[in-house]
PyMOL Python script that loads the backbone (N, CA, C, O; Angstrom):
from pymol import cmd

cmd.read_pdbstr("""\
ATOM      1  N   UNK A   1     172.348 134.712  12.520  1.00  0.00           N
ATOM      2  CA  UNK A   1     172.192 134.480  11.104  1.00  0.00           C
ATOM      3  C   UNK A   1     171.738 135.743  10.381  1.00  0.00           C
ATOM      4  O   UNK A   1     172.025 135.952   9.203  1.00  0.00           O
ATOM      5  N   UNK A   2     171.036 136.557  11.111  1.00  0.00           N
ATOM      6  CA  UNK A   2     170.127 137.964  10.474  1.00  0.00           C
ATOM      7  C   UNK A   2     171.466 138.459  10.093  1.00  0.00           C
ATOM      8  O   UNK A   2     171.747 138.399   8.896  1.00  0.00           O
ATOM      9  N   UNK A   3     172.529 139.045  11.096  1.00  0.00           N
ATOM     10  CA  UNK A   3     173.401 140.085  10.855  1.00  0.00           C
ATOM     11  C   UNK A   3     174.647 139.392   9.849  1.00  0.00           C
ATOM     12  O   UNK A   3     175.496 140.124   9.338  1.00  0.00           O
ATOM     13  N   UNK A   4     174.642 137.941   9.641  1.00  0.00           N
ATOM     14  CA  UNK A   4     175.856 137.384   8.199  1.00  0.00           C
ATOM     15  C   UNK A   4     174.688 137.337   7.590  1.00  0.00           C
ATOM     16  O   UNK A   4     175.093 137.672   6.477  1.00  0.00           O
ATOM     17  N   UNK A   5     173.719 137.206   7.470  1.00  0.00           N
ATOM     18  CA  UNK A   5     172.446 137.377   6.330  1.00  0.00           C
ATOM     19  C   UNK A   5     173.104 138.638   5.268  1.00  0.00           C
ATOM     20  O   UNK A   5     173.658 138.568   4.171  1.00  0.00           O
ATOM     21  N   UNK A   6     172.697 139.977   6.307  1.00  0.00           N
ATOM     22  CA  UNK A   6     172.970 141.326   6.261  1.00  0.00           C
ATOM     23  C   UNK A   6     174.387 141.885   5.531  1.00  0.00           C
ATOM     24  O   UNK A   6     174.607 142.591   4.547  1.00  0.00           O
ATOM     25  N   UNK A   7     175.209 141.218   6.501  1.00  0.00           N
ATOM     26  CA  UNK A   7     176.501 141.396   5.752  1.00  0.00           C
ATOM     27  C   UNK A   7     176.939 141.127   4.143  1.00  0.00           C
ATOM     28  O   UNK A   7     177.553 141.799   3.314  1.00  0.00           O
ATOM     29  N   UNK A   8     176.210 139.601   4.130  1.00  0.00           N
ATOM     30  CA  UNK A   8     176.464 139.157   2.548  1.00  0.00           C
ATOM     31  C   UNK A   8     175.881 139.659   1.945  1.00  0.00           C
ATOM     32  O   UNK A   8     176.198 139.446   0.774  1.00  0.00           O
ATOM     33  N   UNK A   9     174.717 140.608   2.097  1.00  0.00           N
ATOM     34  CA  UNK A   9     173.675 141.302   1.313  1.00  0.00           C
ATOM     35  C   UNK A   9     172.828 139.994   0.692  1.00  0.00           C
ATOM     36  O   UNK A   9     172.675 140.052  -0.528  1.00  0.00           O
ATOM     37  N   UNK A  10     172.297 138.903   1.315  1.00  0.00           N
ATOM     38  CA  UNK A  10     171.842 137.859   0.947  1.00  0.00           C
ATOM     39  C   UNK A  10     170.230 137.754   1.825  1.00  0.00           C
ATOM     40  O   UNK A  10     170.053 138.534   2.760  1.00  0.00           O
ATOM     41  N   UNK A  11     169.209 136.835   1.479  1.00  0.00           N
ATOM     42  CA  UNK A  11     168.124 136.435   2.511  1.00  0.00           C
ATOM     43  C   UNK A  11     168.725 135.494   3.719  1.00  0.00           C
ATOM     44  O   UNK A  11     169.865 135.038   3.800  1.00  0.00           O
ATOM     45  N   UNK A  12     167.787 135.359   4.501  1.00  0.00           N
ATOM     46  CA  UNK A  12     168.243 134.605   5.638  1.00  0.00           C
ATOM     47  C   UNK A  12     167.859 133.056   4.646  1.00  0.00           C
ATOM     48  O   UNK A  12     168.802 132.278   4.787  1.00  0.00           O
ATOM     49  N   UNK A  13     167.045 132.619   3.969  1.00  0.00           N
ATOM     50  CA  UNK A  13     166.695 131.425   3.460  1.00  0.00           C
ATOM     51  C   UNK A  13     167.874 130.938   2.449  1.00  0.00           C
ATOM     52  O   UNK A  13     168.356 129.806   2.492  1.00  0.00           O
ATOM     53  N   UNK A  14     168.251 131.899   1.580  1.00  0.00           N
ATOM     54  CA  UNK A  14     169.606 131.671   1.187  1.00  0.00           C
ATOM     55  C   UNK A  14     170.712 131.517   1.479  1.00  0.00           C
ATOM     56  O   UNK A  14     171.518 130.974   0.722  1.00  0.00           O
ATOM     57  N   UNK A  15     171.067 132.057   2.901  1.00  0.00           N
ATOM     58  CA  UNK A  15     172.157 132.266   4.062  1.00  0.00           C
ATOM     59  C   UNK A  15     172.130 130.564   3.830  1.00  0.00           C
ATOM     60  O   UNK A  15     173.058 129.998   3.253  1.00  0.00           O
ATOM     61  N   UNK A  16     170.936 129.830   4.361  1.00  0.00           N
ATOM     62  CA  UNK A  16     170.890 128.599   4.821  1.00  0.00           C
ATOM     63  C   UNK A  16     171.221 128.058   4.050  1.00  0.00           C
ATOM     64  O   UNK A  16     172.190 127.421   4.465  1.00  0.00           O
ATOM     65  N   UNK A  17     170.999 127.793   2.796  1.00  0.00           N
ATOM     66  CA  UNK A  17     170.722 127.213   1.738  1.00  0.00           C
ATOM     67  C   UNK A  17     172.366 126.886   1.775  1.00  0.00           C
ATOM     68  O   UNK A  17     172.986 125.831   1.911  1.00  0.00           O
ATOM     69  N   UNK A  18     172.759 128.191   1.602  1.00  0.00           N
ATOM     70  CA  UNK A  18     174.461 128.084   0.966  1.00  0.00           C
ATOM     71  C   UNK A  18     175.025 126.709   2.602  1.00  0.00           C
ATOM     72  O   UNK A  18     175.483 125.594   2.353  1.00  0.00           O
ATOM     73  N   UNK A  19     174.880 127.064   3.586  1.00  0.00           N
ATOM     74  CA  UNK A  19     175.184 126.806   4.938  1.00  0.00           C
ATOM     75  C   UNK A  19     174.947 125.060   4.728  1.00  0.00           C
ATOM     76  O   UNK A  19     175.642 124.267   5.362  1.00  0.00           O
ATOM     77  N   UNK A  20     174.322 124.792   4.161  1.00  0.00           N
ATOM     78  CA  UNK A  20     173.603 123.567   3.858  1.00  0.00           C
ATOM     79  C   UNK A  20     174.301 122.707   2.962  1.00  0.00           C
ATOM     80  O   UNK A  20     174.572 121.507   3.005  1.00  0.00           O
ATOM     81  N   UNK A  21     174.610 123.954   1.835  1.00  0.00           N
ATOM     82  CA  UNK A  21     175.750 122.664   0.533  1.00  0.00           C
ATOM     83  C   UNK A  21     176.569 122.809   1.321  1.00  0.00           C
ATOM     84  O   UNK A  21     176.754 121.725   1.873  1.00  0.00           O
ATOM     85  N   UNK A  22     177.716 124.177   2.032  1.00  0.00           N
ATOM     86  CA  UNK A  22     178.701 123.554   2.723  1.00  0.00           C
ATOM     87  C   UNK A  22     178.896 122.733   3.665  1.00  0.00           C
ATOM     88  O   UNK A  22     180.001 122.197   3.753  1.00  0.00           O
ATOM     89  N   UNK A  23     177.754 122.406   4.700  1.00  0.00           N
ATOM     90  CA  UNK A  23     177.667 121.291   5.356  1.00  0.00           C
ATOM     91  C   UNK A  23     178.001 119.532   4.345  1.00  0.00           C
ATOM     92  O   UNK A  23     178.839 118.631   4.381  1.00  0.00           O
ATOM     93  N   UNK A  24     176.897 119.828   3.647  1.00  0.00           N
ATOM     94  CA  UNK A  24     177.077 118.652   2.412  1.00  0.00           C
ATOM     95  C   UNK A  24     178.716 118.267   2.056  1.00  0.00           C
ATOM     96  O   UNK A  24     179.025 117.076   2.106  1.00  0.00           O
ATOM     97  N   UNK A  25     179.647 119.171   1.736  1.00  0.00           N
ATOM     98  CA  UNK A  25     180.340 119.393   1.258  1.00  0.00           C
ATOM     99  C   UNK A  25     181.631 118.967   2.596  1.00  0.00           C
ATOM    100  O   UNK A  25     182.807 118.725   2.326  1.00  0.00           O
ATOM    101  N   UNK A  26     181.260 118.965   3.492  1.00  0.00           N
ATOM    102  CA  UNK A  26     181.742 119.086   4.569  1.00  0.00           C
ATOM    103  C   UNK A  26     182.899 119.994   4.902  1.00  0.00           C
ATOM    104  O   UNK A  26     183.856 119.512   5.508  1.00  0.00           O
ATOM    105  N   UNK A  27     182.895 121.246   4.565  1.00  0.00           N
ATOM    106  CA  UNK A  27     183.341 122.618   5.161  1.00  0.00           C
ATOM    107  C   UNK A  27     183.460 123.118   6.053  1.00  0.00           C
ATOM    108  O   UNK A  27     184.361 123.770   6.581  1.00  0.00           O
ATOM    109  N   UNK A  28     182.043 122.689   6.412  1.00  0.00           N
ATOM    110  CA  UNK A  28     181.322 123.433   7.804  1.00  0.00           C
ATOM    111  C   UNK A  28     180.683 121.634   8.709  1.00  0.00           C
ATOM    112  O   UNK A  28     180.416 120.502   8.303  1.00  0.00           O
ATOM    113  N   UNK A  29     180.700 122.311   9.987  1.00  0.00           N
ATOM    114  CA  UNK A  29     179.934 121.447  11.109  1.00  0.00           C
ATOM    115  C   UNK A  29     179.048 122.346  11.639  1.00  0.00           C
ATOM    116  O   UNK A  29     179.086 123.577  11.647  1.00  0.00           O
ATOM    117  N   UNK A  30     178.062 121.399  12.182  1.00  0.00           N
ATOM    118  CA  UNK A  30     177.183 122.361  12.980  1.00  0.00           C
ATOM    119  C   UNK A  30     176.492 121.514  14.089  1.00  0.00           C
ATOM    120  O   UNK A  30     176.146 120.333  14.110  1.00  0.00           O
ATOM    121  N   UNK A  31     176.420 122.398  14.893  1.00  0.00           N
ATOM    122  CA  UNK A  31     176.162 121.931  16.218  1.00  0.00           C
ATOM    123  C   UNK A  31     174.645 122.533  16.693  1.00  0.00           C
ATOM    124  O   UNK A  31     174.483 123.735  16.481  1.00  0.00           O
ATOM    125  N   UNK A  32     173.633 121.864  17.257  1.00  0.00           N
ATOM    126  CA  UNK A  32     172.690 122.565  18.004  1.00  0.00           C
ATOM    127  C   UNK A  32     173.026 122.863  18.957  1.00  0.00           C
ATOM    128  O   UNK A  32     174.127 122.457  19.328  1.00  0.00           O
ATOM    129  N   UNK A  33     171.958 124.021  20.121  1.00  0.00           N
ATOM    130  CA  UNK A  33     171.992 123.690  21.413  1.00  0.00           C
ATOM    131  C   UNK A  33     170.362 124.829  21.947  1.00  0.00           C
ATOM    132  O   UNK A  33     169.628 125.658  21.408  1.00  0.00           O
ATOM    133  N   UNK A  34     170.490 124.243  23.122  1.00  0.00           N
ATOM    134  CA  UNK A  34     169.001 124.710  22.971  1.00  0.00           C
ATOM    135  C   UNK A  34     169.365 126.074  24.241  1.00  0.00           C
ATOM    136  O   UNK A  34     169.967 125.999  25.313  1.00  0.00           O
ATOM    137  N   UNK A  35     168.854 126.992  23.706  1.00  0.00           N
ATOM    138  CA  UNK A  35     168.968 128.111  24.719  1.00  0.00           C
ATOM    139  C   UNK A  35     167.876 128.348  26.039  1.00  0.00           C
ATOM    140  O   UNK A  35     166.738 127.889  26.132  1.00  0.00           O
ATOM    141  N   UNK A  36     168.521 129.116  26.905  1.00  0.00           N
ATOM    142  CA  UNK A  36     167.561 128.801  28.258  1.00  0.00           C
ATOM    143  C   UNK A  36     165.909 130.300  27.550  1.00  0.00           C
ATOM    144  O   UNK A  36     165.099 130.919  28.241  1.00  0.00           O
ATOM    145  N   UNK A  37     165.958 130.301  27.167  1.00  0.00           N
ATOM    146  CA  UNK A  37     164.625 130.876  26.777  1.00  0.00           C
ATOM    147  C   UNK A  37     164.377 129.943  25.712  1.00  0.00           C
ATOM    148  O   UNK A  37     164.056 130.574  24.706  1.00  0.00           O
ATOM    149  N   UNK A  38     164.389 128.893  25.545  1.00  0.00           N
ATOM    150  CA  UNK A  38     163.731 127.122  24.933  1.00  0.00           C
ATOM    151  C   UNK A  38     164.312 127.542  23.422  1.00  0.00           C
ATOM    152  O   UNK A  38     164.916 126.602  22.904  1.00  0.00           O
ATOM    153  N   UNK A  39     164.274 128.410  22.836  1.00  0.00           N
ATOM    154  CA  UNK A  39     164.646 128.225  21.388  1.00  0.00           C
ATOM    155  C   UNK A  39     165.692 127.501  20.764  1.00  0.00           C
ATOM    156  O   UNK A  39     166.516 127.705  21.655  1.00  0.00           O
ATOM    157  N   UNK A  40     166.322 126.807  19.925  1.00  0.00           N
ATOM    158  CA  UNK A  40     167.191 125.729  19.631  1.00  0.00           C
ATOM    159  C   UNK A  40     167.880 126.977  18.862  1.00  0.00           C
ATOM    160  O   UNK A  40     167.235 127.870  18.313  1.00  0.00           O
ATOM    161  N   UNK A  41     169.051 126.913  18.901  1.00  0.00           N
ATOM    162  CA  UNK A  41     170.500 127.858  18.399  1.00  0.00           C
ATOM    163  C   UNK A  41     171.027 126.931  17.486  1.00  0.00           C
ATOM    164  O   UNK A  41     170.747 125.844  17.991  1.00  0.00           O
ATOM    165  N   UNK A  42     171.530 126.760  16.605  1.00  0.00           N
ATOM    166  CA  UNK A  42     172.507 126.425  15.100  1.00  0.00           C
ATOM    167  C   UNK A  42     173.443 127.014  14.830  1.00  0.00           C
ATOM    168  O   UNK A  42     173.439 127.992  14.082  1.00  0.00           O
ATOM    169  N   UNK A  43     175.005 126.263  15.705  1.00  0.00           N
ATOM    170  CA  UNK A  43     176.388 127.061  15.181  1.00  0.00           C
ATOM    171  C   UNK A  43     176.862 126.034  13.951  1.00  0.00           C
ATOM    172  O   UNK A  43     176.725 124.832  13.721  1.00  0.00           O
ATOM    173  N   UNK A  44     177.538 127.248  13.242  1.00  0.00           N
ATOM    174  CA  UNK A  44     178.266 126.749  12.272  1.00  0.00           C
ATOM    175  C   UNK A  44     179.804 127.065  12.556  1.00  0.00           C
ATOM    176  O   UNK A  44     180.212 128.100  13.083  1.00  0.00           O
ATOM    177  N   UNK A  45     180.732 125.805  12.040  1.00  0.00           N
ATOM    178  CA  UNK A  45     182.286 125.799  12.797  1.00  0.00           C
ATOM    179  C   UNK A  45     182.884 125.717  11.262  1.00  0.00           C
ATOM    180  O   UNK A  45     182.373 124.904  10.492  1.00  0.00           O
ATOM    181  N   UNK A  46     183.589 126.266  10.972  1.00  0.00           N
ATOM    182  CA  UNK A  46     184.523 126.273   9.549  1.00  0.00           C
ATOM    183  C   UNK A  46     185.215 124.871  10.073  1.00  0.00           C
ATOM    184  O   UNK A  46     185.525 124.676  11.248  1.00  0.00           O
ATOM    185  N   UNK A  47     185.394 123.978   9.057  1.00  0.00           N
ATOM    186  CA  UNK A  47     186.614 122.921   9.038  1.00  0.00           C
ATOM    187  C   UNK A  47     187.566 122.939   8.416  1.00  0.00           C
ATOM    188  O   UNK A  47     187.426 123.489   7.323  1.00  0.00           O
ATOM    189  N   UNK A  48     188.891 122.420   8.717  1.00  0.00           N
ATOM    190  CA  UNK A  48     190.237 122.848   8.234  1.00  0.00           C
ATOM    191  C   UNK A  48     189.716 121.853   6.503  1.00  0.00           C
ATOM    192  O   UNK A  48     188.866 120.998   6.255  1.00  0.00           O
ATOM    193  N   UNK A  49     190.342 122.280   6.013  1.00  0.00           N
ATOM    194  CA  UNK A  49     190.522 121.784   4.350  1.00  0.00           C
ATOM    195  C   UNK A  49     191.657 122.432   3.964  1.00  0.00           C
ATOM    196  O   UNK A  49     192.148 123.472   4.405  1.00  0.00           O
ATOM    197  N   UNK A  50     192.204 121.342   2.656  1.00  0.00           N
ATOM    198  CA  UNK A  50     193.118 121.986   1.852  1.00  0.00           C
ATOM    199  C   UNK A  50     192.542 121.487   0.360  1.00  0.00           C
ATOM    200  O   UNK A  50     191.976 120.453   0.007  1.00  0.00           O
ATOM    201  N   UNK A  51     192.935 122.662  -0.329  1.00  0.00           N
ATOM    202  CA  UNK A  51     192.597 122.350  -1.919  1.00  0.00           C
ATOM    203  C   UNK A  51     193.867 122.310  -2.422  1.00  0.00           C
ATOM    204  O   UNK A  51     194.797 123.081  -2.188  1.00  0.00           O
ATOM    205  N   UNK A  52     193.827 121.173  -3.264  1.00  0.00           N
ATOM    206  CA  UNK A  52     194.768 121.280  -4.189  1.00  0.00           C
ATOM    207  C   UNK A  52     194.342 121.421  -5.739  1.00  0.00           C
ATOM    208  O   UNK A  52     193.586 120.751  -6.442  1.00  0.00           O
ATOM    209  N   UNK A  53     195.205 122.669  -6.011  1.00  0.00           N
ATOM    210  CA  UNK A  53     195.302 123.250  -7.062  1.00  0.00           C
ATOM    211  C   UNK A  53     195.829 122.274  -8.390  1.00  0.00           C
ATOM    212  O   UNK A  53     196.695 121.448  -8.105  1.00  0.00           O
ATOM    213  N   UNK A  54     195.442 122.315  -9.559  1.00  0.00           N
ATOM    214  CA  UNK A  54     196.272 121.515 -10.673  1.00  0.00           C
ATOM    215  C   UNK A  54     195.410 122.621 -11.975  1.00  0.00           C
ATOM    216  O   UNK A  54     194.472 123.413 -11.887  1.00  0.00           O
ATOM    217  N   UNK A  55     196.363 122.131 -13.225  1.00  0.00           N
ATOM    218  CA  UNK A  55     195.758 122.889 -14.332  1.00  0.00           C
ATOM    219  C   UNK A  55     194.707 122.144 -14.415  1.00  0.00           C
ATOM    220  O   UNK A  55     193.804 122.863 -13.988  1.00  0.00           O
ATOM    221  N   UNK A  56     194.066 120.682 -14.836  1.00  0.00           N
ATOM    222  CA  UNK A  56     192.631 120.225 -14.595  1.00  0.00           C
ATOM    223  C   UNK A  56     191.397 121.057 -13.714  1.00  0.00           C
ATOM    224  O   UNK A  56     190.301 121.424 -14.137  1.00  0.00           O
ATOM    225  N   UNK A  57     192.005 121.221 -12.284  1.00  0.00           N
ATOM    226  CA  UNK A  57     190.780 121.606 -11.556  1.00  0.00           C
ATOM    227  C   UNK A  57     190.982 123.518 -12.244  1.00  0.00           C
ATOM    228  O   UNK A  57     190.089 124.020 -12.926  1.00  0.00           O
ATOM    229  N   UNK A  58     191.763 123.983 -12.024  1.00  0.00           N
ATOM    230  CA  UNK A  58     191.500 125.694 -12.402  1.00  0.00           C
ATOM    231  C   UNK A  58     191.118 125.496 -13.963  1.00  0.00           C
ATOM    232  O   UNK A  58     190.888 126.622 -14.406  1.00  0.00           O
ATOM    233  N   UNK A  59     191.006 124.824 -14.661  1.00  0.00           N
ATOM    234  CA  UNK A  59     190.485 124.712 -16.107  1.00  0.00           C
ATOM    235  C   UNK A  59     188.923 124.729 -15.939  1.00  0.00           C
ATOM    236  O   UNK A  59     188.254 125.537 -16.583  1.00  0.00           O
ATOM    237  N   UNK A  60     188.461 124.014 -15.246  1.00  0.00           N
ATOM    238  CA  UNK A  60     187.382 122.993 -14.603  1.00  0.00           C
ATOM    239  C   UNK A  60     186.519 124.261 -14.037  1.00  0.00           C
ATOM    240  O   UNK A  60     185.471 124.555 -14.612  1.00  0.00           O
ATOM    241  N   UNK A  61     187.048 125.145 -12.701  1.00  0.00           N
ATOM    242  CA  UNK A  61     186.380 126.228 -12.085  1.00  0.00           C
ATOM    243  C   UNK A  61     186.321 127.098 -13.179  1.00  0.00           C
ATOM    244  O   UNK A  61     185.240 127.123 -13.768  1.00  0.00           O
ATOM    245  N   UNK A  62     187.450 128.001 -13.703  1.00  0.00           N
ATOM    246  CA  UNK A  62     187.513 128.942 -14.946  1.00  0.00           C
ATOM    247  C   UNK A  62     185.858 128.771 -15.404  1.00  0.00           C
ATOM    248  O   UNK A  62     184.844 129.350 -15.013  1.00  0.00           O
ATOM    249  N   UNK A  63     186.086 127.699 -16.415  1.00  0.00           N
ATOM    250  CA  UNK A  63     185.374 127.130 -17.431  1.00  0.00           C
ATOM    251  C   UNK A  63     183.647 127.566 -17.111  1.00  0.00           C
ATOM    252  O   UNK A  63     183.010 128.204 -17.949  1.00  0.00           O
ATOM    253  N   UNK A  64     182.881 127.006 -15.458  1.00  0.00           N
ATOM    254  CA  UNK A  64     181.849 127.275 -14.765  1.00  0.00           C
ATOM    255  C   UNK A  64     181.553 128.597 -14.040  1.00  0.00           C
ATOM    256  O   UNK A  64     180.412 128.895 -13.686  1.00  0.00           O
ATOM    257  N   UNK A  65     182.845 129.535 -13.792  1.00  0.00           N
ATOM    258  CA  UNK A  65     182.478 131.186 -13.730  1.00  0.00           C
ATOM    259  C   UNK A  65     182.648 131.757 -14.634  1.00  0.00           C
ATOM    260  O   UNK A  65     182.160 132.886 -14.582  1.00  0.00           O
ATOM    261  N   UNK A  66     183.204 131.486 -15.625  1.00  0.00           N
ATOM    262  CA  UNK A  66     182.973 132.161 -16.734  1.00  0.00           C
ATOM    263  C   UNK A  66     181.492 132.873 -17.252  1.00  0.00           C
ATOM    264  O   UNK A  66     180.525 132.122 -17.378  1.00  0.00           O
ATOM    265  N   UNK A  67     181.400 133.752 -17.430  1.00  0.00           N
ATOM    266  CA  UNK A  67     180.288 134.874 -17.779  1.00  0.00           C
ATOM    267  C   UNK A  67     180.109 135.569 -19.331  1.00  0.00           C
ATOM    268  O   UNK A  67     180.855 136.518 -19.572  1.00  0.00           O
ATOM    269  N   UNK A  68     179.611 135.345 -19.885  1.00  0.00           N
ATOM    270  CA  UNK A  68     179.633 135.462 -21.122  1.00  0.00           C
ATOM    271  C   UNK A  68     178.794 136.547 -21.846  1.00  0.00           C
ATOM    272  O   UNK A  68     177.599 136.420 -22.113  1.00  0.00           O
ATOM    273  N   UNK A  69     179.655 137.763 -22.167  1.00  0.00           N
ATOM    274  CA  UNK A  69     179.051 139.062 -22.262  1.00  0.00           C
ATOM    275  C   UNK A  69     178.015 139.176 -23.566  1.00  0.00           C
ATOM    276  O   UNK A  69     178.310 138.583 -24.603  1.00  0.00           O
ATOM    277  N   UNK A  70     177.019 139.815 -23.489  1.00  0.00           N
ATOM    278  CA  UNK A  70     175.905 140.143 -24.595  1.00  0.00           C
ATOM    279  C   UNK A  70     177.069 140.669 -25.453  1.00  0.00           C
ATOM    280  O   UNK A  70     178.112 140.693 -24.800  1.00  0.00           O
ATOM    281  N   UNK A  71     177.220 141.143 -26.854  1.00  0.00           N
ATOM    282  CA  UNK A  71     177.545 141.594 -27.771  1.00  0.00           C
ATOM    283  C   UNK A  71     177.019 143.568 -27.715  1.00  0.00           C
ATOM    284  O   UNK A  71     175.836 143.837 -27.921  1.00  0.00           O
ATOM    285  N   UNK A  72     177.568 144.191 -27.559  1.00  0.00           N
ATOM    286  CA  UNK A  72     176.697 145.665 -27.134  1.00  0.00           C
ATOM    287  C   UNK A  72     177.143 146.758 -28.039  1.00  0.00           C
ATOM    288  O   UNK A  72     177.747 147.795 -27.765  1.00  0.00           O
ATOM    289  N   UNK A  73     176.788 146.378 -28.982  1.00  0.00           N
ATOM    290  CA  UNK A  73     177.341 147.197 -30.714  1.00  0.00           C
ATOM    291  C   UNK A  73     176.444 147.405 -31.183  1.00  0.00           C
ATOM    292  O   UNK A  73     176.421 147.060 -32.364  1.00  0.00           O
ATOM    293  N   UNK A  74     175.040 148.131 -30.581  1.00  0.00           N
ATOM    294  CA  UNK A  74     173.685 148.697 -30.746  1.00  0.00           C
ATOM    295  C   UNK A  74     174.155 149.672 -32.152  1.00  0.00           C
ATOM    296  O   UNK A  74     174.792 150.675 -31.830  1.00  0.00           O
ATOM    297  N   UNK A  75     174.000 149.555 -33.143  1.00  0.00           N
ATOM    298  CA  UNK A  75     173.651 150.846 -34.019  1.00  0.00           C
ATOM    299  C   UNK A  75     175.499 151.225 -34.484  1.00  0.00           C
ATOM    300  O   UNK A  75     175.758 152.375 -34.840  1.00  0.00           O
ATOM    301  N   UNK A  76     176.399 150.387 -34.438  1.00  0.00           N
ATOM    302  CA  UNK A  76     177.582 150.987 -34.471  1.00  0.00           C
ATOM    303  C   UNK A  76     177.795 149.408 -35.679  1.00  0.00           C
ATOM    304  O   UNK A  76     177.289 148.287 -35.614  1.00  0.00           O
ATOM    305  N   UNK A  77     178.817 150.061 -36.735  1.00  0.00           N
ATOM    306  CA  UNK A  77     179.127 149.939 -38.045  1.00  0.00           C
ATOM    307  C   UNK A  77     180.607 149.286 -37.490  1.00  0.00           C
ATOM    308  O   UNK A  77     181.270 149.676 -36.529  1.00  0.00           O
ATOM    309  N   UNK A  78     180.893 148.159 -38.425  1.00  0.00           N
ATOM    310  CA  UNK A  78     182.254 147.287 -38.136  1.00  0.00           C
ATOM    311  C   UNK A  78     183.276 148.148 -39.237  1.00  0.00           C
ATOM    312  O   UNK A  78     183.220 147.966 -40.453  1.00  0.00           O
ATOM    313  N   UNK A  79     183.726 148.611 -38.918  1.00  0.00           N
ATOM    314  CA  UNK A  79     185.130 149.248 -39.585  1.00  0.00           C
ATOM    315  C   UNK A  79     185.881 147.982 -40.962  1.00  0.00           C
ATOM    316  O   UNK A  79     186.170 146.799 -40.779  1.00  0.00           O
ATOM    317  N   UNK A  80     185.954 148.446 -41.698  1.00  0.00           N
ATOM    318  CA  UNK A  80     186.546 147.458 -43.180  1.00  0.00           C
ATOM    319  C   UNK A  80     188.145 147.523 -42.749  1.00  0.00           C
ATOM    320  O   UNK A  80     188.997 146.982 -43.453  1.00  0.00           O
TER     321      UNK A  80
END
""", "prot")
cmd.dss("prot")
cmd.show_as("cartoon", "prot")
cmd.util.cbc("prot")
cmd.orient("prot")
């Protein structure tokens, strides 16, 4: 988990977090198992999915990443 922590440039508590809605979501499975030096291990298995695309749902995503820029016309005059 440290080194996909690392990779995403993310915390390990957030790693989980995300690991957690996609479980919810059912994306992901996960399996325990307990390793011979006693510590309990947590794999995560991608699950097959398909999305289907429509103008509703890409309206829908669009709409929630959308980012909405400050205005940045500090000291600058609107042209007539």
């Amino acid at each position: 988990m440290s080194q996909l922590a690392r990779e995403l440039g993310i915390s390990r508590p957030l790693l989980y977090l995300h690991l957690q809605k996609l479980e919810e979501a059912e994306l992901v499975t996960s399996d325990m198992e307990i390793l011979e030096s006693g510590k309990a291990a947590k794999y995560y298995m991608l699950n097959s999915f398909q999305i289907e695309l429509n103008d509703q749902l890409v309206h829908k995503l669009a709409n929630s990443l959308s980012v909405k820029k400050k205005n940045d016309n500090k000291g600058e005059k609107e042209s007539d």
